[in-house]
Every structure is written in structure tokens, then in C-alpha cells.
C-alpha positions as CSV (number, residue, x, y, z in Angstrom):
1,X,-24.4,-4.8,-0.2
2,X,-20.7,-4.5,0.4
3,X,-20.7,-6.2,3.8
4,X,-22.2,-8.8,2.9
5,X,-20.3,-9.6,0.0
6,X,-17.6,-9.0,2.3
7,X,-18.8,-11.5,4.5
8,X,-19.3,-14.3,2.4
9,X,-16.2,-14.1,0.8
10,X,-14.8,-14.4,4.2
11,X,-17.4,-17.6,4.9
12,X,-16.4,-18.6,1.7
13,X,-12.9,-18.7,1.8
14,X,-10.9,-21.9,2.0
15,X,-8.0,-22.6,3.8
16,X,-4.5,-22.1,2.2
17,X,-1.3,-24.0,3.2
18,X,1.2,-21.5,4.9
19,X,4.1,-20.3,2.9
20,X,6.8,-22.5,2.2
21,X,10.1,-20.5,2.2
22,X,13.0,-21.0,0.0
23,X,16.5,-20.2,-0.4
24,X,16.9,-17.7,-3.5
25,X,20.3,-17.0,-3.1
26,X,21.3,-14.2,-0.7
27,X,17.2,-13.4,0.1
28,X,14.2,-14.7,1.6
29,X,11.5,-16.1,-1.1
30,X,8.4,-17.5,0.5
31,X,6.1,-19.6,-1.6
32,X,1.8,-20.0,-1.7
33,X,0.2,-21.9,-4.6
34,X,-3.0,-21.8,-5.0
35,X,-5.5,-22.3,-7.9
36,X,-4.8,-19.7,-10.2
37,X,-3.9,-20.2,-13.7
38,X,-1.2,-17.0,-13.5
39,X,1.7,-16.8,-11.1
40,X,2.6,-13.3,-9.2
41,X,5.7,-12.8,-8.1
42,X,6.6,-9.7,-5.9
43,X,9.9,-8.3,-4.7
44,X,10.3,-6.4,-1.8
45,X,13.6,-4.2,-2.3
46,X,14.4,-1.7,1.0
47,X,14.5,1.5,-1.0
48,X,11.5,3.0,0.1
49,X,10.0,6.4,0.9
50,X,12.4,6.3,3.9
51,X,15.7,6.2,1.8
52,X,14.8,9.9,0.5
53,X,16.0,13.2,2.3
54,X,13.7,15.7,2.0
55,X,15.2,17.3,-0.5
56,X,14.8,14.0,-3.1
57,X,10.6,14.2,-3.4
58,X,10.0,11.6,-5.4
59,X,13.0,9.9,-5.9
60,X,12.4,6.9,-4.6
61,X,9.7,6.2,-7.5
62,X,11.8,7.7,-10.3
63,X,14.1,5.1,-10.0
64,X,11.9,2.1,-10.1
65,X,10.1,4.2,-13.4
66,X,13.6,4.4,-14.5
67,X,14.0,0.8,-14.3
68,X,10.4,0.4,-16.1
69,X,11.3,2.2,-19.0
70,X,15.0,1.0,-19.9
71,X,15.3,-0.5,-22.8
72,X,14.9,-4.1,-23.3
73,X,14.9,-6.7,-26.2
74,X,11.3,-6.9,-28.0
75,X,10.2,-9.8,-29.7
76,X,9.7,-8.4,-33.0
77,X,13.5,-7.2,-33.1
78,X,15.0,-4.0,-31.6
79,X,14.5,-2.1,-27.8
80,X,11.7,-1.3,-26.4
81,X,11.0,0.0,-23.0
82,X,11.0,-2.8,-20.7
83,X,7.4,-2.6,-19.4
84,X,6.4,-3.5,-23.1
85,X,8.8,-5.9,-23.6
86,X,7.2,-8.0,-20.8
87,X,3.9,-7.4,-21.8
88,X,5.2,-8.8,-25.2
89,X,5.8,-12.3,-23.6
90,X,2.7,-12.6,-22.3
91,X,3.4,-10.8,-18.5
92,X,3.2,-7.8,-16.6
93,X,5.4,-5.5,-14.2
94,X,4.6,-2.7,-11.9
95,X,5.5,-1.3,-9.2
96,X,4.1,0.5,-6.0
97,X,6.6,2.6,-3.3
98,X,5.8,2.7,0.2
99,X,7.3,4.0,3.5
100,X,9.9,1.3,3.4
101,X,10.0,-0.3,0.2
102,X,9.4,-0.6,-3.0
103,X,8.1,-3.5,-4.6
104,X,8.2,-4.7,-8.2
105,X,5.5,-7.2,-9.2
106,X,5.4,-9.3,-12.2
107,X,2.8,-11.5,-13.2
108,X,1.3,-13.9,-15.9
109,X,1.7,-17.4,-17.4
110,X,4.4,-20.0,-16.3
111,X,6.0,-19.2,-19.7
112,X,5.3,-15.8,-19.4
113,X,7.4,-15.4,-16.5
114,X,10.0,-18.1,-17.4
115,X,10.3,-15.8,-20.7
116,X,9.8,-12.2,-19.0
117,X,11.9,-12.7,-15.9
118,X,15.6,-12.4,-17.3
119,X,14.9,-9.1,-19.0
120,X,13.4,-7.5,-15.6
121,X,16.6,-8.9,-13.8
122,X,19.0,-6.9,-16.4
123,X,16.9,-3.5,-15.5
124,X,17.0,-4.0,-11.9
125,X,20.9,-4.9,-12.0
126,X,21.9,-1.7,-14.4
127,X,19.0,0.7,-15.3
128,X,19.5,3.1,-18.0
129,X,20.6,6.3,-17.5
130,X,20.1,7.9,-20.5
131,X,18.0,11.5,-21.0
132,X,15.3,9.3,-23.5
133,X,14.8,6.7,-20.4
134,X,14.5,10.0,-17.6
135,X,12.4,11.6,-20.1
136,X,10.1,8.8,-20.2
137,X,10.0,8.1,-17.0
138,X,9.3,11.8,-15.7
139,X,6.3,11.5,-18.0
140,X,4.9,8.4,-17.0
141,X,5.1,9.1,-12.9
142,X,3.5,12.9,-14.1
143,X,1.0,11.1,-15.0
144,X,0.5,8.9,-12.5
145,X,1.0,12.0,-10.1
146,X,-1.6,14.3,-12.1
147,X,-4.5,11.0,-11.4
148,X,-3.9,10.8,-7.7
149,X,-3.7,14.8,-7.5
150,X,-7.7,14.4,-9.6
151,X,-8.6,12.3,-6.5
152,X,-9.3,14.0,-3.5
153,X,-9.5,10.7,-1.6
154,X,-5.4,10.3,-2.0
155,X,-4.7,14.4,-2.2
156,X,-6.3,14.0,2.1
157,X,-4.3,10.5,2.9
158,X,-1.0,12.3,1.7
159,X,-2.0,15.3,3.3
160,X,-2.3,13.3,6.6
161,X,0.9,11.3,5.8
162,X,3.1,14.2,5.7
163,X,1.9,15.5,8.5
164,X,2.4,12.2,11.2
165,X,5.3,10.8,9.6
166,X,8.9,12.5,10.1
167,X,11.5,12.7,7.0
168,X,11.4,11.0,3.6
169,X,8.7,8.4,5.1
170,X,6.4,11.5,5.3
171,X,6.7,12.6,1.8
172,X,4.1,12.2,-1.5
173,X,4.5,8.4,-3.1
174,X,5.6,9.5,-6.5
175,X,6.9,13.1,-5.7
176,X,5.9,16.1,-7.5
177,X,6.3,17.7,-10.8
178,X,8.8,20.4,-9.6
179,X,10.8,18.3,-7.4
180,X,11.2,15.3,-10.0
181,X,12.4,18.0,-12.5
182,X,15.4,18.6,-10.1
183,X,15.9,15.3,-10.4
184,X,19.1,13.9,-12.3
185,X,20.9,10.7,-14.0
186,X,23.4,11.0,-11.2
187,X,20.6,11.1,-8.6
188,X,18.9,8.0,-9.8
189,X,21.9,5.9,-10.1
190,X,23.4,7.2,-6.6
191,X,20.1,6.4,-4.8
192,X,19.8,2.4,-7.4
193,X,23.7,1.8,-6.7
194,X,22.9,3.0,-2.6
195,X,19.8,1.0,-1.8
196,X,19.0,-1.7,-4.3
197,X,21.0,-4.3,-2.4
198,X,20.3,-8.4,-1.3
199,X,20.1,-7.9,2.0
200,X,17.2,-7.3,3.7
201,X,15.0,-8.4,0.1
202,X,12.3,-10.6,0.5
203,X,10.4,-12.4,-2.5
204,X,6.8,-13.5,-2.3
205,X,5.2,-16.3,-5.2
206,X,2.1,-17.2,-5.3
207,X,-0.8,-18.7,-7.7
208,X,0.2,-21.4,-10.1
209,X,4.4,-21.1,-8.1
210,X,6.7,-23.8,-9.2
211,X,10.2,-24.0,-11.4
212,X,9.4,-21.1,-13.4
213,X,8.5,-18.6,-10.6
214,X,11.2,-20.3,-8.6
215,X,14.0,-19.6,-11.2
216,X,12.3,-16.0,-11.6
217,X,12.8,-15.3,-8.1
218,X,16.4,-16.4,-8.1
219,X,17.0,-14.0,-11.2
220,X,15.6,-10.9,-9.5
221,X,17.5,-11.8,-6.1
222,X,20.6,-12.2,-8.2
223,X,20.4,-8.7,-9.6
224,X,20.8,-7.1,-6.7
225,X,24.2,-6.0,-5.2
226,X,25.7,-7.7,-2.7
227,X,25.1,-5.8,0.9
228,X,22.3,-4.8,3.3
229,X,21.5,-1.3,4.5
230,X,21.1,-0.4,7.5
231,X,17.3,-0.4,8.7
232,X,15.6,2.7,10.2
233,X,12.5,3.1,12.8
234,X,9.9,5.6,10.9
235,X,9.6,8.6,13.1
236,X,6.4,10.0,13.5
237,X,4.8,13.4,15.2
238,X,2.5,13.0,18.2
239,X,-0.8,14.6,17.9
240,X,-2.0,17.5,19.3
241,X,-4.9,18.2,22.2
242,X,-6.7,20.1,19.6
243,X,-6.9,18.8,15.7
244,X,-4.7,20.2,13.4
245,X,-6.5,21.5,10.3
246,X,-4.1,20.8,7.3
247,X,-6.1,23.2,4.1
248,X,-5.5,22.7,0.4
249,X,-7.5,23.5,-2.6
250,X,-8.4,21.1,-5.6
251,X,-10.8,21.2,-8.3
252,X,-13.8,19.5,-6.5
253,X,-17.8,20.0,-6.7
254,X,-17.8,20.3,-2.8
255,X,-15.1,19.9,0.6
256,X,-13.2,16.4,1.2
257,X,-12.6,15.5,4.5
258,X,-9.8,13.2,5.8
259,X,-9.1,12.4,9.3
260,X,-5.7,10.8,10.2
261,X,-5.0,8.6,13.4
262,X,-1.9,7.0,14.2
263,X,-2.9,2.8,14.2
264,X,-1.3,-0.7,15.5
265,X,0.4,-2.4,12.3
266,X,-0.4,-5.9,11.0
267,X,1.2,-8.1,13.9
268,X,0.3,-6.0,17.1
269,X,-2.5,-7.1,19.6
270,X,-4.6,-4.3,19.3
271,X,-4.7,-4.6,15.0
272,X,-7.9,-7.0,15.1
273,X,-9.8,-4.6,17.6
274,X,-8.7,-2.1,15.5
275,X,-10.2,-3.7,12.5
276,X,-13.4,-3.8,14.1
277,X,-13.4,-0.2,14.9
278,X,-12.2,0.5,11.0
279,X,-15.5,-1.5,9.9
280,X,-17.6,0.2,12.5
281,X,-16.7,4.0,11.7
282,X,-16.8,3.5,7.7
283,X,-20.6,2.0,8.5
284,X,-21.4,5.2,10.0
285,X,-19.8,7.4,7.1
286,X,-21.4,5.0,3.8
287,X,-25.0,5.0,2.7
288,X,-26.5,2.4,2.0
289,X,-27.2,1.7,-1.8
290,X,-28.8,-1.5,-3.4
291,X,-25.7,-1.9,-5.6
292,X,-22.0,-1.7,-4.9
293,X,-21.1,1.9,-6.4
294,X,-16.9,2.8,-6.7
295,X,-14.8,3.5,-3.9
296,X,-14.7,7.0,-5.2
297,X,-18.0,7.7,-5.2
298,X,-19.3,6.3,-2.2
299,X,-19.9,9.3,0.8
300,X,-16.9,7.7,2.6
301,X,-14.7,5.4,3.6
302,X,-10.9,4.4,4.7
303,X,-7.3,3.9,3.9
304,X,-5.4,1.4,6.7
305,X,-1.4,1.6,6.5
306,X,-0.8,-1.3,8.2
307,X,2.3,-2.1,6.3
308,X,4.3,0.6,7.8
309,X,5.0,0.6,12.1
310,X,3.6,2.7,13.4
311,X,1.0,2.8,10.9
312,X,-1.9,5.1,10.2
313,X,-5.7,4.6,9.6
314,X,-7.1,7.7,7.6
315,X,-11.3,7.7,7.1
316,X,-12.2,10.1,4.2
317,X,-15.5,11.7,3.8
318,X,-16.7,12.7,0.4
319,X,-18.7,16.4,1.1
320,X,-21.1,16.0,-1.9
321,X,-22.9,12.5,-0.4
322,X,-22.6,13.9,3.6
323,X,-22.2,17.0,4.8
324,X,-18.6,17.6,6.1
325,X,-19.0,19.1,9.3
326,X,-21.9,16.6,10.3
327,X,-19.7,13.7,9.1
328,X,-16.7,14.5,10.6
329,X,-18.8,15.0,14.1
330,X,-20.2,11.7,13.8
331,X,-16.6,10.2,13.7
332,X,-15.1,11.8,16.8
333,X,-18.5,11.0,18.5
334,X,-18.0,7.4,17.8
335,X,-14.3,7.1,18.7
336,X,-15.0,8.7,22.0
337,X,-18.3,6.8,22.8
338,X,-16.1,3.4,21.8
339,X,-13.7,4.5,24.1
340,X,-16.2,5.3,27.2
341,X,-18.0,2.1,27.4
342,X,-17.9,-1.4,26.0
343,X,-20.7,-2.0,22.6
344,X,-23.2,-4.2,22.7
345,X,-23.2,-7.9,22.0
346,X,-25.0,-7.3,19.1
347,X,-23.0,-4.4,17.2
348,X,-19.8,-6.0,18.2
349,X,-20.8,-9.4,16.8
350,X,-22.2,-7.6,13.6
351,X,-18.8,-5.6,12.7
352,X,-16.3,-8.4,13.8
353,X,-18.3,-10.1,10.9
354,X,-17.8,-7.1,8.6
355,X,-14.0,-6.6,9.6
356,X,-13.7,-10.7,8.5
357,X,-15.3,-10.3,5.3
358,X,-13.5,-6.9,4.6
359,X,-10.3,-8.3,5.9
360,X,-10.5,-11.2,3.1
361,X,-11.3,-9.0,0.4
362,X,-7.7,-7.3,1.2
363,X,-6.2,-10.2,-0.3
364,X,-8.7,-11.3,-3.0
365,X,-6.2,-10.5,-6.4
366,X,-3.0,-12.5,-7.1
367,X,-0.6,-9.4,-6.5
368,X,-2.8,-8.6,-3.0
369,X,-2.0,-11.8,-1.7
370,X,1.6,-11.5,-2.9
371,X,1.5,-8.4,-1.0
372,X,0.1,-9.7,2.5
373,X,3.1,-12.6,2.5
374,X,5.9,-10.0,1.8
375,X,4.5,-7.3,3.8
376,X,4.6,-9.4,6.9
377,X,7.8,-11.1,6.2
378,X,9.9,-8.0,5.2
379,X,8.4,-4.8,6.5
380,X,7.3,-5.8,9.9
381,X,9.6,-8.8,10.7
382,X,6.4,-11.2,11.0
383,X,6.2,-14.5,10.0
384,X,4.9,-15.2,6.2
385,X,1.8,-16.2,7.6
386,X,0.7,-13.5,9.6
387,X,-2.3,-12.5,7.6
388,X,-3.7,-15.7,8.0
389,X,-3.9,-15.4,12.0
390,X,-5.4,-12.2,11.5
391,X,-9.0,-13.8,10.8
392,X,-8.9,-16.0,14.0
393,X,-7.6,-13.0,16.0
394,X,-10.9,-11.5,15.0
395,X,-13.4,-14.0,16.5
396,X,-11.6,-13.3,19.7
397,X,-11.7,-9.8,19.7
398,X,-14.0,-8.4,22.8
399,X,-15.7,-5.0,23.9
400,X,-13.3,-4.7,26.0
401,X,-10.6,-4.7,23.6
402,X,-12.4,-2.4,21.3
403,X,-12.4,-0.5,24.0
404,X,-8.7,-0.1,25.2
405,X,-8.0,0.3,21.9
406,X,-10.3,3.3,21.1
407,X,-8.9,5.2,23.9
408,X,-5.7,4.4,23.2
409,X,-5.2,5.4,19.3
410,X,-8.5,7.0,18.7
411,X,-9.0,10.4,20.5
412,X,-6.3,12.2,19.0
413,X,-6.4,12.5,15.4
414,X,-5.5,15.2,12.3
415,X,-8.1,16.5,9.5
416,X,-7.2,17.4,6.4
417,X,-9.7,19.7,4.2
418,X,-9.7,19.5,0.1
419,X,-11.6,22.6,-0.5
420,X,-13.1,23.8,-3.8
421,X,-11.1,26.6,-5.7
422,X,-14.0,28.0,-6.9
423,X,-14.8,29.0,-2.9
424,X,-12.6,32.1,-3.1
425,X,-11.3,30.4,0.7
């Protein structure tokens, strides 16, 4: 059912005009209307995961909450935090933190924008310091932190993160309780004042883009300080001969697998073939229902990093729909059958078909597609279009380069085992 869905999204799909860019004073914006009635607009700032030492767990995302939670003007009269007093004009704001960014999206209306846009440009220039606005924000990440630490899907792909990626890039998304407690007004203004900087930021609009998310984009790029950090190359760990068995415990009915392989990134040669190999392993670990059930309850599945080089393709296998043992055979049998001889005509026609339609639902929401234009333009050096070359690359993909690129990323890999406590292990 998912597939093909998938697939005829990807059939479905019309073309879109590549993205304009635009001078927003001091960054790169890059524009792609399309038919929406809303507008996102998402800004790429290089204060990521790798900006932290490992001593600052969490950091990174305490200081975009921080900037989420300062007060801001409400419509009714007074100060509110500044999440609500976009919502209040008839937007939104959130924010996600990866390996080398993070990103602040807003969305809604023209005049939701036009209206929300200047108040999210006075937090990102000077966030509030203040215990009430630390407070707040500690809450709101704990919670954020206690949901993914409920999913043993995430609890594996961080697992796996940590353990092939070197220094701050390496460490959890949002931190951890302890380590955010550590955590201090001059920390979060040392690391805003440090890394929020022009240089190197990149904004992507898209849906119903015009003067409004142009002027919005120019206000968020003007909040920034003048200057540009140096970039870094994320460092990663090589893999062992044998697996390395990372072990954690969780309050689960039965053992999560994850299995971690280092990956091409969005842009490389080998991504599409790798795409193919994504769509063919996931068929082997999902059964089949007659209805699309949640990602979190389906017997298993993947998480692709592409936005981070190198990047990292983790499959997770839920141990209550498959057995874990028989699952996790199945999908070093597969990488190392895919990397002894070419597939068939048949199966490799079948999941280059799958990879299309699965590729085009990556992009289906407004903030998704936002996402795909910045990732490519400011993570990975790519043109704004990359994405769109990505479904093309697909039809050309052949067993051969399935193949080569099974045995070159896909025999060495990491697990990572979410175990019940109530196992006594």
C-alpha cells in the first residue's frame, strides 16, 4: 500500500521551476512558488550539532528554544513567549538541529508572515537571557527529549549516531536532562553571540513566495551578526570487521534493532543507487498490511541522513512485528547478496520505482520542500536544485551500480539493541 502510493505521487508529480535565488542582504535566499495557499520560509543558520564540545550536550538546541521562548509583543497587549506570539498572527515557528545547522522555520499566510516576521527577527538578533526564558525553555526541550527517549526507533538512530560520528556532530539532537541542567545564561549567549552569524546562512521560500516572504527573509538575514565561521568536515569512525553491538535498555514490550551504515549524501553518484538499496532492504523488513499503519508501528523501516557528508543510513527493526535476530540476518544477507551479483531486471526495475515514489514523498509538506532547497544549497554546497535531479538519476541507476555501491558502503555496518528492562539483561 505504501509503495504504491509512493509511486503515484511520484507519477503524479508535476514539474516545478528551479529556484530562483535572491540577494537578502549578506545571505543566500533561494526562491520556489508553487500552489500553496501558505508560504514556508526556512533559515539555515551554521550553529549546528558540530559547534558543541562535548562537554555542551545539548546546547546547540537550548539556544534556538531560548530564542523560542523570549518574550515577544502579543496581540491582546503584554509579552508572551514568542512561539505564541506568532501563532497569534496567524503563523508558526519551529525549529529542528542537525549535524551542521540549525534551522528555524516559519510558516502561514502572506499576512501572517508579513505580521509574524519582525518579532522572530528581534529573538534571533538578542534572545533573552533571563532564568523565566531558560526555565521555559529547559522544559520544553525535556519534553521534547522525554518523546524521542519513548521511541525506540530514535533511542537506536542516536545510538548509531554517536557511535560513527566524531565530536559534537556525534552527540543526542536536543541533549539530555543532566547535561542541559549544567547549562547556563552565559553558555547560551556565548555559543548565540559565537555562531549565529550571516555568513554562510542560507534562506529557502517556498509555496505562495512573493514581497511578504521576500521582506521576511531579509529581516531574519538582517538579524544576524555580521561574520562567517569557519566551516568544519564532520569526522566520523570507520567500522569494524566484526559489528559493534551498542546495548541500552528502554521501557519496550520486546528488543529494537537498529543497524547503522555510513552512506553517500544527497549530491554524490552513488546516492540514487543507494536509494534503491534503501527501498529494497525496508521491503524485506515491512509486512505487508491492506492499510498504511504509522511509521512506529510498522515491523521496520529507515532513517537516511543525507543532509550531513558523510552521511548515515540507519534501518530499524521493531522486535514485536519480526523477530530480531531473523530480521537483522535478513539484512546483512541482502547487503552482501547485492554486493556479489547484479539483481534482476525485474527487482531492480520494481524498487527504482519504489525509491521514486518514496523519494517524492520526502518532499510532500511545505517545510519538507523548504528543507530539500536549503539542505542542498547550504549543507552540502549543491545547487538549489539538487533534489530535483535526484529523480532522473534514478531511471538511470543500473545493477551494476547497485552493485559497486553495496560493496562499497554496505558490508560494514553497527547494531544498536533497545532491550526491555523488564529482561533482567
Amino acid at each position: 500500500m505504501i509503495a504504491a502510493l509512493a509511486c503515484s505521487l511520484a507519477l503524479a508529480a508535476p514539474p516545478s521551476p528551479a529556484p530562483a535565488a535572491i540577494d537578502l542582504g549578506g545571505a543566500r535566499g533561494y526562491v520556489r512558488p508553487d500552489g500553496s495557499p501558505l508560504a514556508g520560509i526556512e533559515l539555515f543558520v551554521r550553529a549546528g550539532l558540530d559547534r558543541e564540545s562535548t562537554s555542551q550536550n545539548g546546547l546547540a538546541a537550548l539556544v534556538a528554544e531560548t530564542v523560542l521562548r523570549s518574550p515577544a509583543d502579543s496581540p491582546a497587549g503584554g509579552a508572551v513567549p514568542l512561539v505564541d506570539a506568532v501563532d497569534a498572527r496567524g503563523a508558526s515557528l519551529s525549529y529542528a538541529v542537525g549535524a551542521q545547522s540549525v534551522r528555524f522555520y516559519l510558516e502561514g499566510t502572506p499576512d501572517g508572515i508579513a505580521a509574524a516576521a519582525p518579532l522572530v527577527a528581534r529573538a534571533l538578533a538578542a534572545p533573552s537571557y533571563d532564568a523565566a526564558t531558560l526555565t521555559a525553555a529547559r522544559g520544553a526541550l525535556g519534553e521534547r527529549i522525554a518523546n524521542d527517549e519513548d521511541d525506540p526507533r530514535l533511542v537506536g538512530r542516536a545510538m548509531l549516531r554517536g557511535s560513527y560520528y566524531r565530536g559534537g556532530a556525534g552527540l543526542a539532537e536536543l541533549g539530555n536532562a543532566s547535561a542541559l541542567a549544567a547549562l547556563g545564561p552565559a553558555d547560551v549567549k556565548a555559543f548565540h553571540d559565537r555562531w549565529y552569524l550571516r555568513g554562510g546562512a542560507v534562506v529557502a521560500e517556498v509555496g505562495n513566495t512573493g514581497p511578504a516572504s521576500d521582506a521576511a527573509g531579509r529581516a531574519l538575514v538582517a538579524a544576524l551578526a555580521d561574520g562567517a565561521a569557519p566551516s568544519a568536515k564532520l569526522q566520523t569512525r570507520p567500522f569494524g570487521a566484526q559489528p559493534k553491538r551498542i546495548v541500552t535498555h528502554r521501557d519496550v514490550g520486546a528488543p529494537y534493532v537498529a543497524i547503522g551504515f555510513a552512506a553517500p549524501p544527497l549530491g554524490d553518484r552513488d546516492f540514487p543507487a543507494a536509494l534503491v538499496l534503501r527501498s529494497l532492504v525496508s521491503s524485506v523488513l515491512q509486512r505487508r498490511t491492506a492499510t498504511s499503519v504509522p511509521a512506529e508501528l510498522r515491523s521496520g523501516g529507515a532513517f537516511y541522513g543525507y543532509d550531513a557528508a558523510p552521511a548515515q543510513l540507519v534501518f530499524w527493526i521493531n522486535g514485536v512485528r519480526l523477530d530480531p535476530d531473523t530480521a537483522l540476518a535478513a539484512v546483512d544477507a541482502v547487503m552482501k547478496t547485492a554486493a556479489e551479483k547484479p539483481l534482476g531486471a525485474a527487482v531492480l526495475a520494481r524498487y527504482k520505482e519504489t525509491a521514486r515514489g518514496e523519494w517524492a514523498l520526502e518532499t510532500a509538506s511545505l517545510d519538507e520542500r523548504a528543507g530539500a532547497v536549503g539542505t542542498a544549497a547550504a549543507l552540502l554546497g549543491l545547487g538549489a536544485d539538487a533534489t530535483d535531479a535526484v529523480r532522473a538519476a534514478l531511471a538511470r541507476v543500473s545493477a551494476a551500480d547497485v552493485r559497486r555501491v553495496a560493496k562499497k558502503y554496505f558490508q560494514r555496518f553497527d547494531v544498536a539493541l533497545i532491550i526491555p528492562r523488564s529482561s533482567g539483561s
